[in-house]
Backbone as a chain_set.jsonl record, in Angstrom:
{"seq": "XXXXXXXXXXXXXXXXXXXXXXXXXXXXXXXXXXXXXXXXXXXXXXXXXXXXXXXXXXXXXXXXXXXXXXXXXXXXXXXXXXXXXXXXXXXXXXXXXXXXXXXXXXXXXXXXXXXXXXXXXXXXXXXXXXXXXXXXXXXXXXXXXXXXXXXXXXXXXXXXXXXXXXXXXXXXXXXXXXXXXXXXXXXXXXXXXXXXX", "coords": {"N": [[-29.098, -53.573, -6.2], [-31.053, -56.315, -5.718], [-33.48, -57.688, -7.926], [-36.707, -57.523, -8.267], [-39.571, -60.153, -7.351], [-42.748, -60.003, -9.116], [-44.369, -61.537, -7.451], [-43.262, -60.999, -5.064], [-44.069, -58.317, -4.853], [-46.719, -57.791, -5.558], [-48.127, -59.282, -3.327], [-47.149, -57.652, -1.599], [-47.967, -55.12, -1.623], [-50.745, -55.381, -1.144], [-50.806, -55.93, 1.445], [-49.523, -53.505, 2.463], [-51.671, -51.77, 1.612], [-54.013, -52.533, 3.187], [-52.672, -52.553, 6.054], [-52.684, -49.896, 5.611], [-55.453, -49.371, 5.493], [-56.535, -50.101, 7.977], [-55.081, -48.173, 10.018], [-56.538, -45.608, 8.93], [-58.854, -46.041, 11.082], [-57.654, -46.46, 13.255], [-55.243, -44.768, 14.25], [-53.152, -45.511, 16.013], [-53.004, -48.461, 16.611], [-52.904, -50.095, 14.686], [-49.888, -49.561, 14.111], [-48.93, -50.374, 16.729], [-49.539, -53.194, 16.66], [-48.114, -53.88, 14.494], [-45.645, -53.923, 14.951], [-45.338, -55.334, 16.876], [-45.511, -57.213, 15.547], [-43.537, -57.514, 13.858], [-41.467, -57.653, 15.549], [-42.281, -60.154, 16.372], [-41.136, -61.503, 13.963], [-42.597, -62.261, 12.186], [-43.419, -60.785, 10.162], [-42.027, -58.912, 7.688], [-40.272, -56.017, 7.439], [-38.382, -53.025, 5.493], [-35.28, -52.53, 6.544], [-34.798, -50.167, 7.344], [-37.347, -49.197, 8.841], [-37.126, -50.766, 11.038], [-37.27, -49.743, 13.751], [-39.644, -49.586, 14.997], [-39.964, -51.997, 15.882], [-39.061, -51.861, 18.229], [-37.947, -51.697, 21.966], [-38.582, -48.803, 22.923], [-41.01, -47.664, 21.176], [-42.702, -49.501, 20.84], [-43.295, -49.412, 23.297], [-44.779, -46.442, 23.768], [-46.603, -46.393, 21.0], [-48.035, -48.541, 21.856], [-48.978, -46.818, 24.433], [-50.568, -44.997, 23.574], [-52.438, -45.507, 21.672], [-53.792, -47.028, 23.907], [-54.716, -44.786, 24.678], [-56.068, -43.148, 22.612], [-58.007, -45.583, 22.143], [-59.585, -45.087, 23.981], [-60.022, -42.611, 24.682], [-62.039, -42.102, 22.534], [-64.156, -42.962, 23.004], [-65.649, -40.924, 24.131], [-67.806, -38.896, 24.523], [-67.579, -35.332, 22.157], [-64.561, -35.43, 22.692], [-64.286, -37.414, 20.942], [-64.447, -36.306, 18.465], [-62.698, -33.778, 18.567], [-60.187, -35.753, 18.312], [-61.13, -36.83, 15.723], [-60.481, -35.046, 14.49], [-57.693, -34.443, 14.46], [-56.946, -36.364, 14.161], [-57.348, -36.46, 10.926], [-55.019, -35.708, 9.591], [-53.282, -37.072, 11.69], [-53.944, -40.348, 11.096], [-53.361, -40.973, 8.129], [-50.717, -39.989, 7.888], [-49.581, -41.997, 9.492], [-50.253, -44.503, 8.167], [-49.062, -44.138, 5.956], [-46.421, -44.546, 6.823], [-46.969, -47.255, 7.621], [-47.288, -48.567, 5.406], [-44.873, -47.281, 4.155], [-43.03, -49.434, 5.087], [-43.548, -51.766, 4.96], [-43.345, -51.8, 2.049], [-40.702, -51.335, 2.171], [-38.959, -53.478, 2.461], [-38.597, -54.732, 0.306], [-37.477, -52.357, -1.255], [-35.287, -49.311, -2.149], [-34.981, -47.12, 0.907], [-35.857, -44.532, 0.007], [-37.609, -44.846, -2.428], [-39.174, -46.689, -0.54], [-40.416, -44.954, 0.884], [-41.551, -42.799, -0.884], [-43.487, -44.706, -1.948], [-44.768, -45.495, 0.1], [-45.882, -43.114, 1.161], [-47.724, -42.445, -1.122], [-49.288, -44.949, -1.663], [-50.285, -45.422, 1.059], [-51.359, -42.931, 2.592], [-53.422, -42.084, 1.344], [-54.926, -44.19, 1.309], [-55.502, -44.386, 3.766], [-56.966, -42.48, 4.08], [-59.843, -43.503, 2.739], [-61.294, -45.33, 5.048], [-61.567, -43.402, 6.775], [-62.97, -41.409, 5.43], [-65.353, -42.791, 5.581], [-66.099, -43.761, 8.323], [-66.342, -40.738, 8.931], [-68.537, -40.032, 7.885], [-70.891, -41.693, 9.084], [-70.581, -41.442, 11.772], [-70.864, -38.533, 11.838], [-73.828, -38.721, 10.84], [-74.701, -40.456, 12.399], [-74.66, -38.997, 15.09], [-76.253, -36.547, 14.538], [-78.989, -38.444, 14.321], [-78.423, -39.277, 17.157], [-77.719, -37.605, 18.192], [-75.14, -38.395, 19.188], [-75.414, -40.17, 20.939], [-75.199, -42.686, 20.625], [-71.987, -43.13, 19.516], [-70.398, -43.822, 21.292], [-70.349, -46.564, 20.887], [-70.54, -47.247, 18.268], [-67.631, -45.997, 18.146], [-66.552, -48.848, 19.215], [-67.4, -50.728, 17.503], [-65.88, -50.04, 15.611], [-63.411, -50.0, 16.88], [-62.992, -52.913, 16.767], [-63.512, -53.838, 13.768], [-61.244, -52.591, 13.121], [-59.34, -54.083, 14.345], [-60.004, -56.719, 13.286], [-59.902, -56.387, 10.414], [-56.807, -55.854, 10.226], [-55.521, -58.372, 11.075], [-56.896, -59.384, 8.788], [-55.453, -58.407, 6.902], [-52.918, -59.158, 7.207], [-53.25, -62.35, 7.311], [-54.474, -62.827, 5.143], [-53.63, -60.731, 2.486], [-54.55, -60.207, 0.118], [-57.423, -60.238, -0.318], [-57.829, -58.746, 1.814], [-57.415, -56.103, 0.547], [-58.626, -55.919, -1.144], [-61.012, -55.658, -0.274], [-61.169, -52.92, 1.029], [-60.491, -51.36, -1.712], [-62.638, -51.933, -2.933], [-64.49, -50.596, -1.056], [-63.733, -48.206, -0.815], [-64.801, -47.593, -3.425], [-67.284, -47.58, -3.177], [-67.859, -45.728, -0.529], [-66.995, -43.254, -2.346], [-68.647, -43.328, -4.453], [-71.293, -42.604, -2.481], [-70.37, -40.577, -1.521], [-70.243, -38.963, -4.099], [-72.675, -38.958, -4.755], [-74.316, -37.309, -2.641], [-73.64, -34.721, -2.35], [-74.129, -34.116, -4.752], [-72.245, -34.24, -7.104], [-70.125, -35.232, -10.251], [-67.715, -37.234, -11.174], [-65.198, -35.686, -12.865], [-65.106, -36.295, -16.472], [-62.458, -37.492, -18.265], [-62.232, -36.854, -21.008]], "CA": [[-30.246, -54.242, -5.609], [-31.449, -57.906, -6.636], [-34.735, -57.437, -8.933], [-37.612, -57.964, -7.275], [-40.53, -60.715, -8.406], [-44.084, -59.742, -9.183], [-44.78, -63.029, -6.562], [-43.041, -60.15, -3.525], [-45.046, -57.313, -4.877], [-48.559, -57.715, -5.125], [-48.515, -59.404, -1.899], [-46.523, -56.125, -0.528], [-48.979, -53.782, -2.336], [-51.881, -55.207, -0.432], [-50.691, -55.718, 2.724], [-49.716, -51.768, 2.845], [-52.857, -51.168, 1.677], [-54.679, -53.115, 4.462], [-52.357, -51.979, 6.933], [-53.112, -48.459, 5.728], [-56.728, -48.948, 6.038], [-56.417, -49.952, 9.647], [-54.613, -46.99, 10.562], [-57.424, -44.837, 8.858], [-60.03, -46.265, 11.51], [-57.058, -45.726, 14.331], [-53.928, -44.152, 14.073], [-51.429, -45.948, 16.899], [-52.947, -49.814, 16.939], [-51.576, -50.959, 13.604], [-48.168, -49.656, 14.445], [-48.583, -51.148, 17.73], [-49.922, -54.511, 15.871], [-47.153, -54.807, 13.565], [-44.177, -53.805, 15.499], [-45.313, -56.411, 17.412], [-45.276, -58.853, 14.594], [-42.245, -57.574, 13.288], [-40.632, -58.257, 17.001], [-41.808, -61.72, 16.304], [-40.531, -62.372, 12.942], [-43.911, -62.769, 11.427], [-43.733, -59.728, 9.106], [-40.605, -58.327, 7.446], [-40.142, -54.49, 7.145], [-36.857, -52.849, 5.671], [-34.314, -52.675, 8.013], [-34.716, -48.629, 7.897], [-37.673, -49.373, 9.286], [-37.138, -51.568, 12.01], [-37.705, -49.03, 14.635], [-41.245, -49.797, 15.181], [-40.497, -53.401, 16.87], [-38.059, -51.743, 19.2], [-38.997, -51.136, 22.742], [-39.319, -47.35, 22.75], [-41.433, -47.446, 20.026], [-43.697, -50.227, 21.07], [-44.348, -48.353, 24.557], [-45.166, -45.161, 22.726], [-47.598, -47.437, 20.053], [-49.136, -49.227, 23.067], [-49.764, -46.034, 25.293], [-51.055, -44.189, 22.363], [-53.424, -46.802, 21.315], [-54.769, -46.647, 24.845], [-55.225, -43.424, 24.934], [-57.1, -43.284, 21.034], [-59.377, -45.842, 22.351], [-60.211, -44.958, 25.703], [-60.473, -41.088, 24.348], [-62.467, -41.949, 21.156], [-65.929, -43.197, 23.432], [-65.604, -39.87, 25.001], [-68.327, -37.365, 23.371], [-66.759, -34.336, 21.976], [-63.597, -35.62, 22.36], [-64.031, -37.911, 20.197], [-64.646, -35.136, 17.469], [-61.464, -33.167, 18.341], [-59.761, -36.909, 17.423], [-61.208, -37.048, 14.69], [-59.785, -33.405, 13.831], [-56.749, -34.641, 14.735], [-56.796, -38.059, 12.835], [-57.544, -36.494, 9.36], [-53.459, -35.037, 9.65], [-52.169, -38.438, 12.083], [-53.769, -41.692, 10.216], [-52.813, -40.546, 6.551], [-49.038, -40.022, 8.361], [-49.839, -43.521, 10.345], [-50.737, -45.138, 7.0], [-47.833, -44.112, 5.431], [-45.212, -45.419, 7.694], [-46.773, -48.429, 7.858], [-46.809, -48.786, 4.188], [-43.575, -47.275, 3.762], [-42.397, -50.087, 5.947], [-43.378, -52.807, 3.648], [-42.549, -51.465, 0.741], [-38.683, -51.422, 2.876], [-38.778, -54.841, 2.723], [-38.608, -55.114, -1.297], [-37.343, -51.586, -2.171], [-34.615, -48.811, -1.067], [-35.797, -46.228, 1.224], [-36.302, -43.239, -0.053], [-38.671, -45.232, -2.939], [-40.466, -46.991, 0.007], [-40.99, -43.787, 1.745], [-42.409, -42.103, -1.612], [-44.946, -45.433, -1.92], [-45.541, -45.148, 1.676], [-47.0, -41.631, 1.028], [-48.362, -42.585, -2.514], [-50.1, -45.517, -1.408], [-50.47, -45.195, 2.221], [-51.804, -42.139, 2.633], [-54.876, -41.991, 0.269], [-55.477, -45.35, 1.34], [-56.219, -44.022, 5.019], [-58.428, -41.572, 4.01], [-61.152, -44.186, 2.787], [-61.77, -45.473, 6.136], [-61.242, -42.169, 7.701], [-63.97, -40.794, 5.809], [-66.446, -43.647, 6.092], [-66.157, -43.19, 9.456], [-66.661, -39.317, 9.189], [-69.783, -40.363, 7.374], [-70.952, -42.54, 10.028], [-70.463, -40.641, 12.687], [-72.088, -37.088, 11.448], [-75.619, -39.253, 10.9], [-75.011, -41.024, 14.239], [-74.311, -37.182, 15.81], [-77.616, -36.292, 13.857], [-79.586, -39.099, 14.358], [-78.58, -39.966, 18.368], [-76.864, -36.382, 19.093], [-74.058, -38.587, 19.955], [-75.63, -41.328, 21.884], [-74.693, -44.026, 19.575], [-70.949, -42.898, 18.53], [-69.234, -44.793, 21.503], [-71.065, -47.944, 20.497], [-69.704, -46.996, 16.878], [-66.056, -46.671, 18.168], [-66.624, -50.119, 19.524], [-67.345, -51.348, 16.512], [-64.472, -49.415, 14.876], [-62.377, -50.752, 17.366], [-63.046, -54.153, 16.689], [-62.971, -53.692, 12.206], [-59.736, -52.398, 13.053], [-58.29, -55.675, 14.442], [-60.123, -57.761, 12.436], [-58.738, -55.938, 9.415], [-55.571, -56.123, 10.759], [-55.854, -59.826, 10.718], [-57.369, -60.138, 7.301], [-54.918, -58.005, 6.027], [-51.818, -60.489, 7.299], [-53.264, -63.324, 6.776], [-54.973, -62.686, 3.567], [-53.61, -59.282, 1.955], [-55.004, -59.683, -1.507], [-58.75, -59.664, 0.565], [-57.811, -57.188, 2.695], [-56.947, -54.98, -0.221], [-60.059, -55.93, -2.718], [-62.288, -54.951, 0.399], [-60.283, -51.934, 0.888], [-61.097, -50.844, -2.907], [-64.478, -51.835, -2.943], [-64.917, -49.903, 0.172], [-63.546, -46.718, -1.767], [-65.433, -47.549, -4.888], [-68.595, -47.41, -2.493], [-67.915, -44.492, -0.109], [-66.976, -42.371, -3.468], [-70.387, -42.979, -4.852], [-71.568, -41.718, -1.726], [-69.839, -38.832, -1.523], [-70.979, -37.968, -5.373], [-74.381, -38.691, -4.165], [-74.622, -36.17, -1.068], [-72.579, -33.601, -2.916], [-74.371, -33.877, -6.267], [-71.124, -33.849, -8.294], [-69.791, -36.476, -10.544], [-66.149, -37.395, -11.429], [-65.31, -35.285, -14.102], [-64.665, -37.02, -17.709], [-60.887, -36.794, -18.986], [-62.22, -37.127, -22.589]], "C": [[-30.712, -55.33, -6.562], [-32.575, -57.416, -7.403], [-35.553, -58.441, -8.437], [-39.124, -58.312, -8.7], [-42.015, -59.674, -8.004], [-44.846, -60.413, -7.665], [-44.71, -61.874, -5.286], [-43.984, -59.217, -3.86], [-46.469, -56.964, -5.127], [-49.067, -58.181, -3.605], [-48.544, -58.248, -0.926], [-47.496, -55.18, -0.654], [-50.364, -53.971, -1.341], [-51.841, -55.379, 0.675], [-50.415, -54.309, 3.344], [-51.022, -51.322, 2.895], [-53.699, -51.664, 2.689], [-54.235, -52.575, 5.482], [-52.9, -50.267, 7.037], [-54.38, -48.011, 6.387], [-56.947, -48.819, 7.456], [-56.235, -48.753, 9.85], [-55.316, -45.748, 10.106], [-58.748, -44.888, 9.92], [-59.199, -45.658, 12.905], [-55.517, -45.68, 14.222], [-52.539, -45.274, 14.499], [-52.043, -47.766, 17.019], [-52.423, -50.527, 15.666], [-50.309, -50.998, 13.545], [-47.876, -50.367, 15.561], [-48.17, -52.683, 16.895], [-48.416, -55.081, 15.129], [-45.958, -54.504, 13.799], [-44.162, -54.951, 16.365], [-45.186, -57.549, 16.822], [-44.379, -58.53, 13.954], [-41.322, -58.09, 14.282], [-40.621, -59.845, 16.866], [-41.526, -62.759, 15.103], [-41.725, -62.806, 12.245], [-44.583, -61.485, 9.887], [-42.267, -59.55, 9.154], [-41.021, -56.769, 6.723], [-38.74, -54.055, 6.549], [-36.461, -52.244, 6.732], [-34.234, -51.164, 8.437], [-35.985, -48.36, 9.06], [-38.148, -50.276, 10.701], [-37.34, -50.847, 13.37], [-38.954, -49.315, 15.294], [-41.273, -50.906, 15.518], [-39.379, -52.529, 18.335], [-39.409, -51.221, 20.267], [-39.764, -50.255, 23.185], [-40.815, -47.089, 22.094], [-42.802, -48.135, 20.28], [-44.651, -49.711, 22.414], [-45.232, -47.707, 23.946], [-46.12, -46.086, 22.248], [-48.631, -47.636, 21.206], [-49.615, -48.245, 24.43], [-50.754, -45.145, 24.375], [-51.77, -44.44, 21.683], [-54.409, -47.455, 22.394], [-55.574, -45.912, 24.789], [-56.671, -42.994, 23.611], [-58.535, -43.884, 21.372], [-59.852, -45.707, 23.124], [-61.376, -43.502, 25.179], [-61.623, -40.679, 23.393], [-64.331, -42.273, 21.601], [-66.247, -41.931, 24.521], [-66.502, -39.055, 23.996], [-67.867, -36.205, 23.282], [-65.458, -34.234, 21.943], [-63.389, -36.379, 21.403], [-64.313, -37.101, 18.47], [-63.048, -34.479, 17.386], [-60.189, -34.454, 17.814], [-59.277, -36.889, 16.459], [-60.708, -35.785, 13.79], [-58.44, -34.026, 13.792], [-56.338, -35.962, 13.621], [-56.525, -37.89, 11.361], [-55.696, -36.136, 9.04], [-52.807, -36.754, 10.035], [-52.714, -39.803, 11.721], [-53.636, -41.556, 8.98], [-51.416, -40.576, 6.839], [-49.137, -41.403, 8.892], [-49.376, -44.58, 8.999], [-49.526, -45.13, 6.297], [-46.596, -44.733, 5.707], [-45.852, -46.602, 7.547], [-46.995, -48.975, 6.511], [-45.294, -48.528, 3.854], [-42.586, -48.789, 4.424], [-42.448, -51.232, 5.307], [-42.823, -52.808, 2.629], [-40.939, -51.679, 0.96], [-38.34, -52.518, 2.819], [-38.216, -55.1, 1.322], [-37.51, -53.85, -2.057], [-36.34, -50.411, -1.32], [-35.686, -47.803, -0.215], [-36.044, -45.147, 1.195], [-37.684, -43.824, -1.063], [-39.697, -45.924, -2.037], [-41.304, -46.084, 0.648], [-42.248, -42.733, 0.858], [-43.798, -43.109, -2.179], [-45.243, -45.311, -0.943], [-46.465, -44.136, 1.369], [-47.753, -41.798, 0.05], [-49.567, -43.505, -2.403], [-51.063, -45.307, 0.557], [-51.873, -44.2, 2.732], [-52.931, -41.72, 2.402], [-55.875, -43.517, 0.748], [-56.01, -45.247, 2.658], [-57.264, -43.704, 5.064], [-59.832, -41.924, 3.404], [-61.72, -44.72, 3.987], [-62.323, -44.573, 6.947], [-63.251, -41.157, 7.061], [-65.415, -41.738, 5.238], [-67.104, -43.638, 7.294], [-66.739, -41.942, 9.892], [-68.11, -39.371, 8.802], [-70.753, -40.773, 8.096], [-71.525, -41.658, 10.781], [-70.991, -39.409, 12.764], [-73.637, -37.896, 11.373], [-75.727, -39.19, 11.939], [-75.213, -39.523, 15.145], [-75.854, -36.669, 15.173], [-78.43, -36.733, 14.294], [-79.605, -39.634, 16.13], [-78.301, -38.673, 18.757], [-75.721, -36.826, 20.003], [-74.067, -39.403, 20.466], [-75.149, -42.76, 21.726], [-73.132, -43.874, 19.055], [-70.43, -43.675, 19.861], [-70.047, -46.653, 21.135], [-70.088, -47.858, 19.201], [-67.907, -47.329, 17.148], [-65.603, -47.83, 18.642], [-66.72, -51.12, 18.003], [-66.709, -50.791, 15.628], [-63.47, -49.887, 14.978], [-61.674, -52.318, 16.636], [-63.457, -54.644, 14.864], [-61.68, -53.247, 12.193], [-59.431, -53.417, 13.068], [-58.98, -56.627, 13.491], [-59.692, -57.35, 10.751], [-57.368, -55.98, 9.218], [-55.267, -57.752, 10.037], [-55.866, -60.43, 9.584], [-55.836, -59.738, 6.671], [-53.175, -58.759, 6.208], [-51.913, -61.316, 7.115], [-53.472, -63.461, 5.31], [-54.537, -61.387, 2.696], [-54.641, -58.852, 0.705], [-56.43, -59.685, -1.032], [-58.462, -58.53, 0.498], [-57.963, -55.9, 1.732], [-58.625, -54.394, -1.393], [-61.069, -55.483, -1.294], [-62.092, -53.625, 0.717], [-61.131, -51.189, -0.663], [-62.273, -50.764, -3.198], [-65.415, -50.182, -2.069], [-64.758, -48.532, -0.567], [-64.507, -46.577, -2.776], [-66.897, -46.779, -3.733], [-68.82, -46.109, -1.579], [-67.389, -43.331, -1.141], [-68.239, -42.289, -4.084], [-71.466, -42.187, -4.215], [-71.508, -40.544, -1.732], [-70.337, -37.916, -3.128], [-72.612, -37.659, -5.242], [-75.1, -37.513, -3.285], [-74.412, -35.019, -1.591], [-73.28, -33.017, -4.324], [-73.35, -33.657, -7.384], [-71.108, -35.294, -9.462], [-68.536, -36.007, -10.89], [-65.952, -36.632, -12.531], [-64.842, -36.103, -15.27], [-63.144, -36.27, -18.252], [-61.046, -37.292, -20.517], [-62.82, -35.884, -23.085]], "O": [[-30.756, -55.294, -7.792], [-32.408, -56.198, -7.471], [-35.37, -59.639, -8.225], [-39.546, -57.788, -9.731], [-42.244, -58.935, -7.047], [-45.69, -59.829, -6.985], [-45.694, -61.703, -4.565], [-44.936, -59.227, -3.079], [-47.103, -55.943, -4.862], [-49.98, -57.717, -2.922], [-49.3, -57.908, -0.016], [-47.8, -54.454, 0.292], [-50.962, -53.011, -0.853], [-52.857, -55.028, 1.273], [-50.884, -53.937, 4.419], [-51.532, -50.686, 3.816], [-54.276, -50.68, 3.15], [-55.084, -51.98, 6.146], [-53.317, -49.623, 8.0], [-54.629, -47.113, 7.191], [-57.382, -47.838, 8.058], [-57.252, -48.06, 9.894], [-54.946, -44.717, 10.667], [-59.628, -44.036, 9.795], [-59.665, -44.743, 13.584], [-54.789, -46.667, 14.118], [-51.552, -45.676, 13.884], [-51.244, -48.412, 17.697], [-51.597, -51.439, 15.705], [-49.601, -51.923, 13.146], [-46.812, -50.981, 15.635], [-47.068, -53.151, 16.612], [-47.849, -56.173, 15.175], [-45.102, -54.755, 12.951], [-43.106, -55.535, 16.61], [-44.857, -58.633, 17.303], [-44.157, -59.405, 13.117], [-40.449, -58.894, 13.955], [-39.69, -60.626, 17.061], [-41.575, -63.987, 15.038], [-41.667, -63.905, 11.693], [-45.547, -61.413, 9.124], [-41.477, -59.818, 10.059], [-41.799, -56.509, 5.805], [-37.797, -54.673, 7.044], [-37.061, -51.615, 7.604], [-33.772, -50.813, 9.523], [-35.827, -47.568, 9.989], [-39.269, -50.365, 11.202], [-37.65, -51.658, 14.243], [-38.926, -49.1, 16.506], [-42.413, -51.357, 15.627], [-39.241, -53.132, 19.399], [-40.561, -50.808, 20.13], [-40.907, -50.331, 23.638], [-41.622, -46.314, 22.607], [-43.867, -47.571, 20.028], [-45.862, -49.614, 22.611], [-46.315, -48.163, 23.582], [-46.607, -46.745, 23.167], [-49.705, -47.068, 21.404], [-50.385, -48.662, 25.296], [-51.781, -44.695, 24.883], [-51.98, -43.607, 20.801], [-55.408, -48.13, 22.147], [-56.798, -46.038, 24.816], [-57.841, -42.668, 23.81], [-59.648, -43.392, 21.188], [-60.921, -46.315, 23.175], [-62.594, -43.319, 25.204], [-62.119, -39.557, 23.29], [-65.344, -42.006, 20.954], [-66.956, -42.026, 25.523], [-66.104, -38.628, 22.913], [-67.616, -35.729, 24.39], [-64.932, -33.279, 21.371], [-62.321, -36.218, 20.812], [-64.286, -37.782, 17.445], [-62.32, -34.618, 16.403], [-59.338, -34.105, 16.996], [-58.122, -36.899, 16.034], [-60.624, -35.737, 12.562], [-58.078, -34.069, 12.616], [-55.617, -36.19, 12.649], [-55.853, -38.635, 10.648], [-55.322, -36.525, 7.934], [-52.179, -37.484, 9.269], [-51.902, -40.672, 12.039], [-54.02, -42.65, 8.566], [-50.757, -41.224, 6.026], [-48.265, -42.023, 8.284], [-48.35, -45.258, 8.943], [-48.977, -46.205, 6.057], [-45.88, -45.337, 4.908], [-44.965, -47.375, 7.184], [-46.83, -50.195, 6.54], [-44.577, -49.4, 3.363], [-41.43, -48.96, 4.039], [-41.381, -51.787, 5.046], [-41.958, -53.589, 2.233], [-40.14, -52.088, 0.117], [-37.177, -52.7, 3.18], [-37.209, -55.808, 1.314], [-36.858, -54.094, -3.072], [-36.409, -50.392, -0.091], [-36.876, -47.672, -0.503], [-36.462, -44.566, 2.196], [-38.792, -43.426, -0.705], [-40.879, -45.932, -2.38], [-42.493, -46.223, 0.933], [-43.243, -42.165, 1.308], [-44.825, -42.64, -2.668], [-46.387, -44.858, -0.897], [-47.684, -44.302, 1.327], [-48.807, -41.19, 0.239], [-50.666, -43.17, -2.843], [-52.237, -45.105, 0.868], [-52.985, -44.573, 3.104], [-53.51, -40.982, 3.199], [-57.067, -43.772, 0.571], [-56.993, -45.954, 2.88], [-58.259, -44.133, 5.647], [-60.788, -41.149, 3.417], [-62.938, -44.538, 3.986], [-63.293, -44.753, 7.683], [-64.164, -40.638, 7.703], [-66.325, -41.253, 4.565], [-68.322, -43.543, 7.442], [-67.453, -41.847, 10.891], [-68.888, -38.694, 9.475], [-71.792, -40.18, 7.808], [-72.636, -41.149, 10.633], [-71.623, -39.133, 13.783], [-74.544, -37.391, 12.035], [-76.408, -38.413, 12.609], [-76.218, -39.352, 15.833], [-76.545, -36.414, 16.159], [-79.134, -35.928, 14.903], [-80.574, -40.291, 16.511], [-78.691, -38.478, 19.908], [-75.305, -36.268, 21.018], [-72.97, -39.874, 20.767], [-74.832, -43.641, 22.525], [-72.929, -44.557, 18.051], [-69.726, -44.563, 19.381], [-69.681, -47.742, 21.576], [-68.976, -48.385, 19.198], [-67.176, -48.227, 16.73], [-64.392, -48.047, 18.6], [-66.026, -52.097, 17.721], [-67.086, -51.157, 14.515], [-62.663, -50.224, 14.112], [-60.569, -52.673, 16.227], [-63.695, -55.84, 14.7], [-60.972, -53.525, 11.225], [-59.168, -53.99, 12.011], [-58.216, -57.382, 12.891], [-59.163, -58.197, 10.03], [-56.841, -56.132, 8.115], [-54.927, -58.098, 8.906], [-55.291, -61.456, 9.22], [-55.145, -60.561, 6.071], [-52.398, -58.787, 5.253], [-50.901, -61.821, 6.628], [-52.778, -64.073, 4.498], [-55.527, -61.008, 2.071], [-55.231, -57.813, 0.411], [-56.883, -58.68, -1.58], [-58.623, -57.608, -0.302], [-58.526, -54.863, 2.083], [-59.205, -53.445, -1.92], [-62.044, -54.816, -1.641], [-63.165, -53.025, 0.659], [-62.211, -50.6, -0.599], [-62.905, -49.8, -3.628], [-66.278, -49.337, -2.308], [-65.752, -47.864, -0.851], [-65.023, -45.481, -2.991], [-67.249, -45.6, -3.704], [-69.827, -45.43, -1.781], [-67.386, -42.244, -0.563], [-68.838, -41.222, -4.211], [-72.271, -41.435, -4.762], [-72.338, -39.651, -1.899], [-70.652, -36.734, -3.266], [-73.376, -36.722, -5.472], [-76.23, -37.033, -3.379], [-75.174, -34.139, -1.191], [-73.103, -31.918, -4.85], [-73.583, -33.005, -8.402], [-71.958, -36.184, -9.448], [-68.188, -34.827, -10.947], [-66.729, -36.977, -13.422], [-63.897, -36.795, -14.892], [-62.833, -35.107, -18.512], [-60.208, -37.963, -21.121], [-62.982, -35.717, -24.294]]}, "num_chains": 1, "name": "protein.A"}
C-alpha cells in the first residue's frame, strides 16, 4: 500500500467524525445521504465498502429513513427508538466511518477506526438528544418531542452538509459538542473525571 499524506487524513478523520455524528441523531439518513453521494462520485469510500451506493442498499437506507422519521414524532414510540438507537447509530456511525477510512486504509484497519472513531462519536449526539428529550418528556409530558425530532431532523442534514463540505467544522463542532454535553453530564451526576496523576 502507497503511504498515505497527512493532507488525506485529517480531512478523512473529520469527515467520519461528522458523518458519525449524523448517524447519532438518526441511524439510516446518513447512509442513505452518502450512498447517494458515493453513487454520484462526490465522496470516495473503499471499494469494500461500496455497497452502500448500490441499489439494494439505497432502497433499504431510503425506506428505513422513512420509517425513523415518520416513527420518531410518534409519542412512545419514539422512546422505544431511542432504545433501539443507543445499539443501531453507534453500529450506523461506524460503517459510515469505517467507509472513509476504506478510502485511505485496508479494511480490516478501516473497520477497527470505524468502531474506534465512529462509534463513540455517535454517542455524543445520541446522548444530547437523550438529554433533551427526558426535560422535554418532563417539562411538556411529551408535547414538545415531535417538534424536537423536527428539529433533529433538520441538524441532521444540515450536519450532513457541513460535514462534506467543510469536515474540519463539522468535526470541531462535533468536539465542542462533547466537551459541552460531558460537563453536563458531570454536572447532573455530581462526578468529575477522575485524575490519572
Amino acid at each position: 500500500m502507497a503511504a498515505v499524506s497527512w493532507t488525506e487524513v485529517i480531512p478523512a478523520v473529520a469527515l467520519a467524525i461528522g458523518l458519525a455524528a449524523c448517524a447519532g441523531l438518526r441511524a439510516w439518513l446518513p447512509l442513505l445521504l452518502t450512498g447517494a453521494l458515493v453513487r454520484a462520485d462526490m465522496i470516495e469510500v473503499g471499494s469494500s465498502f461500496s455497497f452502500i451506493a448500490t441499489n439494494r442498499a439505497l432502497i433499504l437506507f431510503g425506506l428505513a429513513s422513512v420509517f425513523e422519521i415518520v416513527a420518531d414524532k410518534v409519542p412512545a414510540v419514539d422512546h422505544a427508538l431511542d432504545v433501539i438507537g443507543t445499539v443501531l447509530r453507534p453500529a450506523a456511525a461506524a460503517v459510515l466511518a469505517a467507509s472513509v477510512f476504506g478510502s485511505f486504509a485496508d479494511p480490516l484497519t478501516a473497520v477497527a477506526l470505524g468502531v474506534a472513531v465512529g462509534a463513540p462519536t455517535a454517542l455524543v449526539p445520541h446522548a444530547g438528544k437523550s438529554l433533551l428529550r427526558a426535560a422535554s418528556s418532563a417539562l411538556t409530558a411529551g408535547v414538545a418531542n415531535p417538534v424536537i425530532s423536527v428539529l433533529e431532523d433538520l441538524i441532521a442534514v444540515a450536519l450532513f452538509v457541513l460535514a462534506v463540505l467543510l469536515p474540519l467544522l463539522a468535526a470541531g463542532l462535533v468536539l465542542l459538542t462533547a466537551y459541552l454535553v460531558a460537563g453536563r453530564f458531570r454536572r447532573w451526576f455530581g462526578g468529575s473525571v477522575p485524575s490519572t496523576t
